[in-house]
DOLO-300200 format. One record per residue (C-alpha): x, y, z; residue number from 1; residue in three letters. Coordinates in pm, 1 decimal, m for minus. Layout:
         xx         yy         zz     i    aa
          X          Y          Z   NUM   ALA
...
// end
This chain:
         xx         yy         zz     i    aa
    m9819.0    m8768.3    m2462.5     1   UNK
   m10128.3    m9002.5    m2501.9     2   UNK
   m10363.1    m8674.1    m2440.6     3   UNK
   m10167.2    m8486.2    m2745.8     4   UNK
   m10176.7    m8814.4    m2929.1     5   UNK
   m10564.3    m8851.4    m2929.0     6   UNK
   m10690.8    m8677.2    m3220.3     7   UNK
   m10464.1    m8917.9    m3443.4     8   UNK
   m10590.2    m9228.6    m3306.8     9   UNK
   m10800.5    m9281.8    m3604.2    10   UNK
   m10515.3    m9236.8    m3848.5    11   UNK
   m10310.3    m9445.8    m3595.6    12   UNK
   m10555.1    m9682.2    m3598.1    13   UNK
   m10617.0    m9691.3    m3942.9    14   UNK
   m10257.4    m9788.3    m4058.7    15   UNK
   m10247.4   m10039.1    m3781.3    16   UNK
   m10551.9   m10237.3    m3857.0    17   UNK
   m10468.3   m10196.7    m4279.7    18   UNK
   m10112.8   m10352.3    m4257.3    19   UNK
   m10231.8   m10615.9    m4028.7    20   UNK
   m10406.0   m10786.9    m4388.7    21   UNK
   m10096.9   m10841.6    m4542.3    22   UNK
    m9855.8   m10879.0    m4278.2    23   UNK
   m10074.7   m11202.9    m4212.5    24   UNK
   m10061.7   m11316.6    m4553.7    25   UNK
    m9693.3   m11288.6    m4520.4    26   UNK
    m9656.7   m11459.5    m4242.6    27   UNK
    m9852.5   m11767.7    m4336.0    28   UNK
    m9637.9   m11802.3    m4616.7    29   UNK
    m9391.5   m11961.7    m4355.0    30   UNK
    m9628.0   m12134.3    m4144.0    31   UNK
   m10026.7   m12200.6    m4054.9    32   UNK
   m10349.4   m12044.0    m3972.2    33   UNK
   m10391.4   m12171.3    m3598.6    34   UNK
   m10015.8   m12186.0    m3558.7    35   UNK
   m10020.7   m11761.9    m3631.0    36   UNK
   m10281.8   m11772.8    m3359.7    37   UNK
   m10097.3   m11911.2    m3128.6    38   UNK
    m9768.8   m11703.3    m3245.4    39   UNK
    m9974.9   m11347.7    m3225.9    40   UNK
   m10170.9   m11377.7    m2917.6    41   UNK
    m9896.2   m11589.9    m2675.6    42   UNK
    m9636.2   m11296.0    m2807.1    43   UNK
    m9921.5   m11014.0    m2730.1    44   UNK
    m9947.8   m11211.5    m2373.7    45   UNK
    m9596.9   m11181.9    m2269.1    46   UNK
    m9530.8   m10823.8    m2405.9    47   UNK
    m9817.0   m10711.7    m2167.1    48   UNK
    m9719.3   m10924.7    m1872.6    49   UNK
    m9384.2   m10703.4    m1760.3    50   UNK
    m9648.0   m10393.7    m1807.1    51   UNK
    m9930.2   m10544.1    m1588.0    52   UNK
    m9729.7   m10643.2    m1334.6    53   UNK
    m9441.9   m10329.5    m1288.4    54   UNK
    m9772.2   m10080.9    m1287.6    55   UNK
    m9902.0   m10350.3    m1065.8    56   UNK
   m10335.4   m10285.6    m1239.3    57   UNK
   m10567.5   m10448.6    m1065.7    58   UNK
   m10651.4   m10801.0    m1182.9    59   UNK
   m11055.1   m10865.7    m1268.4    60   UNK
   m11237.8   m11090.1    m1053.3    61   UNK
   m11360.6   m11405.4    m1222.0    62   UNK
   m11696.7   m11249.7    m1339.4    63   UNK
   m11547.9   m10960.2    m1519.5    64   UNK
   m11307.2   m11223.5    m1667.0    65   UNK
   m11527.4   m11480.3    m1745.1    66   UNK
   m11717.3   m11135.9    m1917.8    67   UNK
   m11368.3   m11062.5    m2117.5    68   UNK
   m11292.7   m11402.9    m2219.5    69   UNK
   m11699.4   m11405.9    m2445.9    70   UNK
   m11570.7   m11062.3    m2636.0    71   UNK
   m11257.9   m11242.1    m2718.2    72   UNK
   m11385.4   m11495.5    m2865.5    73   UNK
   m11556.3   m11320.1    m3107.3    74   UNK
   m11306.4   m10972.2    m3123.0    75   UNK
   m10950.0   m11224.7    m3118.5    76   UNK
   m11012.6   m11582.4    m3209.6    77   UNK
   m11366.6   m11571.7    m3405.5    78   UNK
   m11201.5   m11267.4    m3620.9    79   UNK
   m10857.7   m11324.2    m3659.3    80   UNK
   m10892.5   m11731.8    m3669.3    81   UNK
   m11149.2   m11674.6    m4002.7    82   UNK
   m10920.5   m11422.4    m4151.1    83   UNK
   m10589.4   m11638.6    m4151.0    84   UNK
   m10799.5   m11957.4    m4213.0    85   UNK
   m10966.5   m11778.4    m4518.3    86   UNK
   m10646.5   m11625.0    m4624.3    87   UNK
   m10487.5   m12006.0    m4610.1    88   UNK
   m10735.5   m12125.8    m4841.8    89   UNK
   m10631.8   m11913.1    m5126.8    90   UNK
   m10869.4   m11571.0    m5057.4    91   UNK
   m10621.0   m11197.1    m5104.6    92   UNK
   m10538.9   m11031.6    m4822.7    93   UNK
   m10688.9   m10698.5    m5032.4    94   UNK
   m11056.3   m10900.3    m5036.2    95   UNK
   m11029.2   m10944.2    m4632.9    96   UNK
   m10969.7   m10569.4    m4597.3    97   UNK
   m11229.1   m10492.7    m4802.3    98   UNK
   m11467.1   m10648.4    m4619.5    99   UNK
   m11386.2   m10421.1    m4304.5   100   UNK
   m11562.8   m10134.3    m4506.2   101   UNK
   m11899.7   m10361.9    m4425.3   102   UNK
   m11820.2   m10326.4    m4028.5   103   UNK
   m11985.5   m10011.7    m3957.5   104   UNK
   m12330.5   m10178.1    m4104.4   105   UNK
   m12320.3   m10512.7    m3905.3   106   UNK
   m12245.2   m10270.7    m3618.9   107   UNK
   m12564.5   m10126.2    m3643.7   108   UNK
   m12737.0   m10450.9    m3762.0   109   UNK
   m12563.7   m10625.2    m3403.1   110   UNK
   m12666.8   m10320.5    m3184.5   111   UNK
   m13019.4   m10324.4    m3314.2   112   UNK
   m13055.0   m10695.8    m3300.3   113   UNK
   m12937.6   m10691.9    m2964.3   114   UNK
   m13157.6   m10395.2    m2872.3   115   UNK
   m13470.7   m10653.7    m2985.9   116   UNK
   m13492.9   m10399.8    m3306.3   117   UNK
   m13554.4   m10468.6    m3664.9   118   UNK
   m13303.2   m10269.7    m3839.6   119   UNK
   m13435.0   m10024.7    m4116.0   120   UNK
   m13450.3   m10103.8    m4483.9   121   UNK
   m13120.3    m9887.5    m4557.8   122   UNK
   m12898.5   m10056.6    m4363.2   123   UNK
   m12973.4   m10382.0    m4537.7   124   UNK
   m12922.8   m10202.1    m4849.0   125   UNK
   m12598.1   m10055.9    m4773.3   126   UNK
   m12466.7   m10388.8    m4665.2   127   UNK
   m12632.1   m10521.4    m4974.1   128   UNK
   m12458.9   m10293.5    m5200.7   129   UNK
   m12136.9   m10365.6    m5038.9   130   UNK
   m12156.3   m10725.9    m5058.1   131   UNK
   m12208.6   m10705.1    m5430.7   132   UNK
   m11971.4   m10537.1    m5455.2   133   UNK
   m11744.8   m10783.6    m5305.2   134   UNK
   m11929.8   m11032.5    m5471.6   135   UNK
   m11811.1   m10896.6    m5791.1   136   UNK
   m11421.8   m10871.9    m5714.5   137   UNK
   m11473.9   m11229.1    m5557.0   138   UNK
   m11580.9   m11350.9    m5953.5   139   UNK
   m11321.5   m11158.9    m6069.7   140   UNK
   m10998.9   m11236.0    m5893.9   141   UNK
   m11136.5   m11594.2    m5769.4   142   UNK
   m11036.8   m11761.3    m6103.3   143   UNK
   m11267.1   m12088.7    m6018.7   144   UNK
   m11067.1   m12166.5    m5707.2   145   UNK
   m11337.1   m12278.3    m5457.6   146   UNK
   m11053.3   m12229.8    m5193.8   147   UNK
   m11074.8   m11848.0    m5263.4   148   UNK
   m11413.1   m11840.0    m5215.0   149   UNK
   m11467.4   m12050.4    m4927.2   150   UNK
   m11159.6   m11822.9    m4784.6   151   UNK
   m11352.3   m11536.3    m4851.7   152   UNK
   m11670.7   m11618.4    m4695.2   153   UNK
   m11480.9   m11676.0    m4401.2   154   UNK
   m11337.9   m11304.1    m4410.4   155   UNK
   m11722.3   m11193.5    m4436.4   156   UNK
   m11750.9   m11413.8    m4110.0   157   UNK
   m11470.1   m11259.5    m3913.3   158   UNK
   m11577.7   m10898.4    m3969.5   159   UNK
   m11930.4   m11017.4    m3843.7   160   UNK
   m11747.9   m11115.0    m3504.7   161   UNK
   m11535.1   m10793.8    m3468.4   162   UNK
   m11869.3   m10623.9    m3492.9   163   UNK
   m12012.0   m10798.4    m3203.6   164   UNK
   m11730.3   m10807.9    m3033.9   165   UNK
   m11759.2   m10408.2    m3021.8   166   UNK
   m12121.2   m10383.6    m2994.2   167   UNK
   m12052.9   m10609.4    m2656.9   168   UNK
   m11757.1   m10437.6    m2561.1   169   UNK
   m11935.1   m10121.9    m2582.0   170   UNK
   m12240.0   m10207.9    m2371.0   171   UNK
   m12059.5   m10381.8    m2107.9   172   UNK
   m11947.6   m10109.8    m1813.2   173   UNK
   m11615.8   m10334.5    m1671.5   174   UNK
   m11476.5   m10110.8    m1500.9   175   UNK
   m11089.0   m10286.1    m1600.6   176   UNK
   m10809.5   m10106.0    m1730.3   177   UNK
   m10822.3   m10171.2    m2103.3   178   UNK
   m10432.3   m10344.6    m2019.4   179   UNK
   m10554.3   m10590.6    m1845.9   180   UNK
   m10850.4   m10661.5    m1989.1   181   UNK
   m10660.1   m10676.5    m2344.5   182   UNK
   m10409.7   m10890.6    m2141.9   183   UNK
   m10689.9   m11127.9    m2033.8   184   UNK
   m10835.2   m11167.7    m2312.2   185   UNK
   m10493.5   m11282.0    m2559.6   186   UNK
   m10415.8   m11514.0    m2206.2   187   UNK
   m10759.0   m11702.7    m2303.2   188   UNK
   m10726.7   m11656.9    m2624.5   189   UNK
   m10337.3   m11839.0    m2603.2   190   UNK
   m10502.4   m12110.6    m2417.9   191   UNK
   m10750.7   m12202.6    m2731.6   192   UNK
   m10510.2   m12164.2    m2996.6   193   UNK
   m10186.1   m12350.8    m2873.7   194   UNK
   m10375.5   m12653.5    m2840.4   195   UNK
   m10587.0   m12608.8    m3116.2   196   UNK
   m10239.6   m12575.1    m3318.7   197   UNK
   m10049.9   m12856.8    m3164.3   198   UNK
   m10325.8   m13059.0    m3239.1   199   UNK
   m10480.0   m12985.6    m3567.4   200   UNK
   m10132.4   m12881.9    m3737.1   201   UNK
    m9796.7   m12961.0    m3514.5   202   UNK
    m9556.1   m12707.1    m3422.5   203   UNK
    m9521.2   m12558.1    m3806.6   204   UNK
    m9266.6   m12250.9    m3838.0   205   UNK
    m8982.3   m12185.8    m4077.7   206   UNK
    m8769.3   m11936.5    m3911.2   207   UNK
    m8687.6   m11607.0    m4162.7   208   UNK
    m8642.7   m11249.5    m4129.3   209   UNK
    m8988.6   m11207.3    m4310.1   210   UNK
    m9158.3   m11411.2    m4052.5   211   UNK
    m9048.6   m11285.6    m3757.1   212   UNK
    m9081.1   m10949.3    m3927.6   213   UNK
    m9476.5   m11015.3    m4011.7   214   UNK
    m9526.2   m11157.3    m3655.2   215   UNK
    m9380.1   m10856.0    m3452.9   216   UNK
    m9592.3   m10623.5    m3652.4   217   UNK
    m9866.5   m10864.6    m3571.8   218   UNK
    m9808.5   m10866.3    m3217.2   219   UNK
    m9722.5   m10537.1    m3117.4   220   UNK
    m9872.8   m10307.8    m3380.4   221   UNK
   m10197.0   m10525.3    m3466.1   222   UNK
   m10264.9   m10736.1    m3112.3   223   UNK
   m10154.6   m10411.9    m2871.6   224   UNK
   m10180.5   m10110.4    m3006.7   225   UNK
   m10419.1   m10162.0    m3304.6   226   UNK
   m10656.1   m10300.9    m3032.4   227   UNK
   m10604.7   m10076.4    m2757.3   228   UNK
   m10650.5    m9762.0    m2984.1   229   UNK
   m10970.0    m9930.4    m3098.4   230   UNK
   m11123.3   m10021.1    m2736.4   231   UNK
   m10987.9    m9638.2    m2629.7   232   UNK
   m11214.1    m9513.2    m2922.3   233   UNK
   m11506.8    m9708.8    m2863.0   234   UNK
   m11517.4    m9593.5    m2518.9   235   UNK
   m11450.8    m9258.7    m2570.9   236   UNK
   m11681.8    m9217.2    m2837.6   237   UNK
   m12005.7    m9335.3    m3088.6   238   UNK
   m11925.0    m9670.5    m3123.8   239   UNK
   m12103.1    m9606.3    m3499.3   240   UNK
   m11823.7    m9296.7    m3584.1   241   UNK
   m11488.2    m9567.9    m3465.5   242   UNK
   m11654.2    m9825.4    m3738.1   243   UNK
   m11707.3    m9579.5    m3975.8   244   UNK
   m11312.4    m9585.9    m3980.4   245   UNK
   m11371.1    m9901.0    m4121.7   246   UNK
   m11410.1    m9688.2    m4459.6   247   UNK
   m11066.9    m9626.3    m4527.3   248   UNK
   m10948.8    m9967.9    m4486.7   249   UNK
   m10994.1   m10141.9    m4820.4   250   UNK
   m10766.6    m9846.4    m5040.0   251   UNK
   m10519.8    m9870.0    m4753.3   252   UNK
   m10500.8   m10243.4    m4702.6   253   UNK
   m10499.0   m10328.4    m5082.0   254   UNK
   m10194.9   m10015.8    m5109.2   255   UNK
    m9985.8   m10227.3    m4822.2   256   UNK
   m10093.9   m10532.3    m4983.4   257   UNK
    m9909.8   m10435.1    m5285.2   258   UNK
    m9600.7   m10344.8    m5162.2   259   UNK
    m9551.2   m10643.6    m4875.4   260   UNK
    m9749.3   m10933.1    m5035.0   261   UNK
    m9715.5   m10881.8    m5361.1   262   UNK
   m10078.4   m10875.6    m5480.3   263   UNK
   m10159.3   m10651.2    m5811.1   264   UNK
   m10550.8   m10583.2    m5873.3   265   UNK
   m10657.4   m10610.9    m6128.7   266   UNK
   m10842.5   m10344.3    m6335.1   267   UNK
   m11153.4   m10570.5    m6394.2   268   UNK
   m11177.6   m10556.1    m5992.8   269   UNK
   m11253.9   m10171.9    m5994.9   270   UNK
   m11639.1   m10161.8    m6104.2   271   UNK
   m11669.1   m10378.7    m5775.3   272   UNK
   m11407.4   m10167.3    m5516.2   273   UNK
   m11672.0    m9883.0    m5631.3   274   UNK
   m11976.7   m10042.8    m5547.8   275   UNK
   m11851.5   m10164.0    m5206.6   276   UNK
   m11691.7    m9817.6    m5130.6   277   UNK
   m12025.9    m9657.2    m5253.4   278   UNK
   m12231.8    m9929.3    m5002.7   279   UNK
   m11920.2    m9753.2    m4722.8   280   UNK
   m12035.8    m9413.5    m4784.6   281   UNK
   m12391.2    m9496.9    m4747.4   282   UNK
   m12329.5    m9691.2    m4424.6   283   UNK
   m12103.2    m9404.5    m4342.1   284   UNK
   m12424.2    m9147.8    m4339.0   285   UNK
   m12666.5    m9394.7    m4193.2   286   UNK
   m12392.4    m9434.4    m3924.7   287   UNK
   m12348.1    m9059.2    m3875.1   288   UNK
   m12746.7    m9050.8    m3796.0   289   UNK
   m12714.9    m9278.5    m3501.3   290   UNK
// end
């Protein structure tokens, strides 16, 4: 079934990753940032423990884990922790999704950095083009609420950490079922954020069908199979084409945005969708080069 299912992992993966926007905006309508941390990844931890432990995978020794735990920190608490912390602060859930269209870019930027390159002139100029462009909706739908924009600049920051997340995930040769290491990684990343919620904000949580509705989607479509169908691409494949998925994202996260959160854009916000989605198609072809 998985074999017949592959050539639809990037639609799959696409409607995963888009919903997961709003669905987080929704759900931290009823509580906080670190608090949905702690929610999503503890939740993502025990729906994998009954499947890691009736298959009976092999559990990593300390250096592959001690490997796992550095990509999530950038790929679970680095990304999601800046998008529901930005999101808090006032920024759209259809500004954070449009700043997954700049992945593909900082992926090349983070593999050539990494590589001791200097990335060529276009790529800066495709990221350039589609930071104006964000730049531009930012003006436009921030209405002089410093919040929004301080929200936003965090959703530039947790794209940057996805993308080095994947660069890293794709250089590293593990050998660990992509289970397991998925399950390692929300285990590590559930023993940052409880704390870090208990601490910084209390146990915060009112209890509606809306919620609970937001957080399963989180859990199970977003935190298992939205990452698991993105680790089984980047393995199987370019790690350049998977990002270049990262195209669709904006038109489909600002669609679902819409319908579950509410948020209508505004027509003044179009001149800037086109620039970033124009920066997205240029990325797209540099991308397709490498």
């Amino acid at each position: 079934m998985l074999a017949a299912l592959k050539p639809f992992y990037p639609v799959l993966f696409l409607l995963v990753w888009s919903a997961g926007y709003a669905m987080g905006k929704l759900a931290l309508v009823y509580t906080e940032p670190f608090n949905l941390l702690a929610f999503r990844f503890f939740g993502a931890f025990l729906v994998l423990t009954p499947l890691v432990l009736l298959w009976r995978l092999p559990i990593p020794n300390f250096r592959q884990s001690y490997a796992l735990m550095g990509t999530g920190l950038f790929l679970h608490i680095g990304h999601f922790g800046s998008i529901y912390l930005g999101m808090k602060l006032g920024a759209s859930a259809s500004i954070m999704a449009l700043f997954a269209a700049s992945q593909p870019v900082l992926v090349i930027i983070s593999s050539a950095l990494l590589a001791k390159r200097v990335p060529a002139w276009n790529v800066w100029a495709s990221l350039s083009l589609g930071l104006l462009g964000a730049a531009l909706i930012i003006g436009v739908d921030m209405d002089g609420d410093e919040g929004y924009l301080l929200g936003a600049i965090l959703g530039f920051t947790a794209v940057v950490g996805l993308s080095i997340g994947q660069v890293i995930e794709k250089q590293r040769k593990l050998g660990v079922h992509p289970i397991v290491a998925t399950w390692v990684q929300y285990a590590f990343a559930s023993a940052i954020s409880i704390p870090f919620a208990l601490f910084f904000e209390g146990f915060v949580m009112e209890s509606s069908l809306p919620f609970w509705g937001a957080i399963s989607f989180l859990v199970i479509g977003n935190s298992i199979v939205g990452i698991l169908l993105m680790f089984a691409m980047v393995r199987q494949g370019s790690i350049a084409k998977v990002a270049s998925i990262m195209f669709m994202v904006p038109a489909v996260g600002a669609l679902i945005a819409w319908l579950v959160a509410d948020e209508v854009p505004q027509l003044m916000m179009i001149p800037g969708f086109l620039l970033a989605m124009l920066g997205a198609l240029w990325t797209n072809k540099i991308a397709s080069r490498n």
